[in-house]
C-alpha positions as CSV (number, residue, x, y, z in Angstrom):
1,X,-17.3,31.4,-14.0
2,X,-16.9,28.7,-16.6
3,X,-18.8,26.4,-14.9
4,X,-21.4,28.6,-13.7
5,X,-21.9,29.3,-17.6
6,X,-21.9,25.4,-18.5
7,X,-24.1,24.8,-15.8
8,X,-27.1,27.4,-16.4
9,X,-26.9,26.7,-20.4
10,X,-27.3,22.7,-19.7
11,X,-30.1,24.1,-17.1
12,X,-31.8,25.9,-20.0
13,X,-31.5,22.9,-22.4
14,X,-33.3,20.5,-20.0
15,X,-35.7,23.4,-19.7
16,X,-36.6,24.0,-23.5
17,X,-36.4,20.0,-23.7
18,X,-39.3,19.3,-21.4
19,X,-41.7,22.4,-22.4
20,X,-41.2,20.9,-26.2
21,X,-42.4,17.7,-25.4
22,X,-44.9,16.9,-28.1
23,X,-47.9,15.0,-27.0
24,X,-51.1,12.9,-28.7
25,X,-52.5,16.1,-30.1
26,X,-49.3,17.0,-31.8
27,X,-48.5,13.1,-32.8
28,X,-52.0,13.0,-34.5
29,X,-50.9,16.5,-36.7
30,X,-47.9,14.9,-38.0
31,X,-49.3,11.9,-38.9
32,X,-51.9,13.9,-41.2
33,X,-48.9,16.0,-42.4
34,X,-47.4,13.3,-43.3
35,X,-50.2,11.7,-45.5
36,X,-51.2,14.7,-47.3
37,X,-50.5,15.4,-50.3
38,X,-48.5,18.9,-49.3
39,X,-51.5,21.0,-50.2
40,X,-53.1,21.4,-46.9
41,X,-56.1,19.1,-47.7
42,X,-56.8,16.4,-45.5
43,X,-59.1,13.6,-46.9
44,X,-61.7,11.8,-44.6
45,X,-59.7,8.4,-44.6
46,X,-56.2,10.2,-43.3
47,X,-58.1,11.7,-40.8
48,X,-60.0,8.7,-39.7
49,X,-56.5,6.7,-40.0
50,X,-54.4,9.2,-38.1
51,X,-57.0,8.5,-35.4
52,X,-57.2,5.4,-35.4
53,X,-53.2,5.1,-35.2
54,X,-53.0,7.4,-32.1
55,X,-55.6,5.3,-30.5
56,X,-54.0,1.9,-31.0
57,X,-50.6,2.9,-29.9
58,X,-48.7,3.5,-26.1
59,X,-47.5,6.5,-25.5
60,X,-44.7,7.2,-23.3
61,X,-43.4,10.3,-21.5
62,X,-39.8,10.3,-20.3
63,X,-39.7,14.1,-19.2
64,X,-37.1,15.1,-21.9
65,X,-38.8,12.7,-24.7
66,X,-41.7,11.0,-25.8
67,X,-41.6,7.6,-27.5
68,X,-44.7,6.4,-29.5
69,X,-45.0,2.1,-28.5
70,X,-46.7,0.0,-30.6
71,X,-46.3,-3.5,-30.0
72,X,-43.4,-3.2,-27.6
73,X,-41.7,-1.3,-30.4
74,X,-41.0,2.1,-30.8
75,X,-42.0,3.6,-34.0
76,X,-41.8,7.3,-33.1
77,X,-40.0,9.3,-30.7
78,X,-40.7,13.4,-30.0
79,X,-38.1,15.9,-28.6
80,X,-38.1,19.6,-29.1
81,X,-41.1,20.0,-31.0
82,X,-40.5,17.2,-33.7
83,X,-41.6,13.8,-34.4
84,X,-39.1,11.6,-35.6
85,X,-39.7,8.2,-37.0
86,X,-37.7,5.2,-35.9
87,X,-37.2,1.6,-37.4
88,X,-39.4,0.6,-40.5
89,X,-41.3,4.5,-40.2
90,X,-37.9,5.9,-40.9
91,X,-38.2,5.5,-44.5
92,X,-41.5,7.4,-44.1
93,X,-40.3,10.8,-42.7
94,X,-41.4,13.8,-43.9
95,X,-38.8,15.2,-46.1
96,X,-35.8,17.9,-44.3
97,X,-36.1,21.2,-45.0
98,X,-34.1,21.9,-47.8
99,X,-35.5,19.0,-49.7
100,X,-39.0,20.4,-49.0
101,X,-37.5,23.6,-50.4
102,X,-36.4,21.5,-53.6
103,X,-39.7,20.2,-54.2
104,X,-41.7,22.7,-54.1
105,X,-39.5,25.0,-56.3
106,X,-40.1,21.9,-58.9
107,X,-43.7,22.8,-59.2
């Protein structure tokens, strides 16, 4: 019964893992999250860079995943509804949660 249970909880995992899957749409969203200013404004030049971004790179679906290519490397990877940065971008992540919380009880 124990490994019935195991079995149809990893079954729902790969399940909710591959109905996540963020795609370009969802890439190009973050990417003018990420370069506003936290007001919900977007100026012409994010929107026109955020474009221009999601045109220049590769994107790559691995069922369970998606990693964002650009020039062999990968500078983003999705899974479960998230964008996460990876190499140089990391140090331009949105801030977690409770940090967001932090900063906007400071204004």
């Amino acid at each position: 019964m124990k490994t019935f249970l195991i079995a149809i909880l990893s079954l729902a995992l790969l399940a909710a893992a591959f109905l996540t899957r963020p795609g370009r749409r969802e890439f190009i969203l973050y990417l003018l999250d990420s370069s506003s200013a936290g007001d919900g404004s977007f100026s012409h030049s994010a929107i026109d860079q955020a474009d221009r971004l999601s045109r220049s790179v590769t994107i790559k679906d691995r069922l369970l995943w998606v990693d964002i290519e650009k020039d062999g490397k990968t500078i983003y990877t999705g899974a479960f509804a998230h964008w996460y940065p990876r190499g140089e971008n990391a140090d331009k992540a949105l801030p977690m949660a409770k940090d967001l919380a932090r900063i906007l009880a400071q204004r």
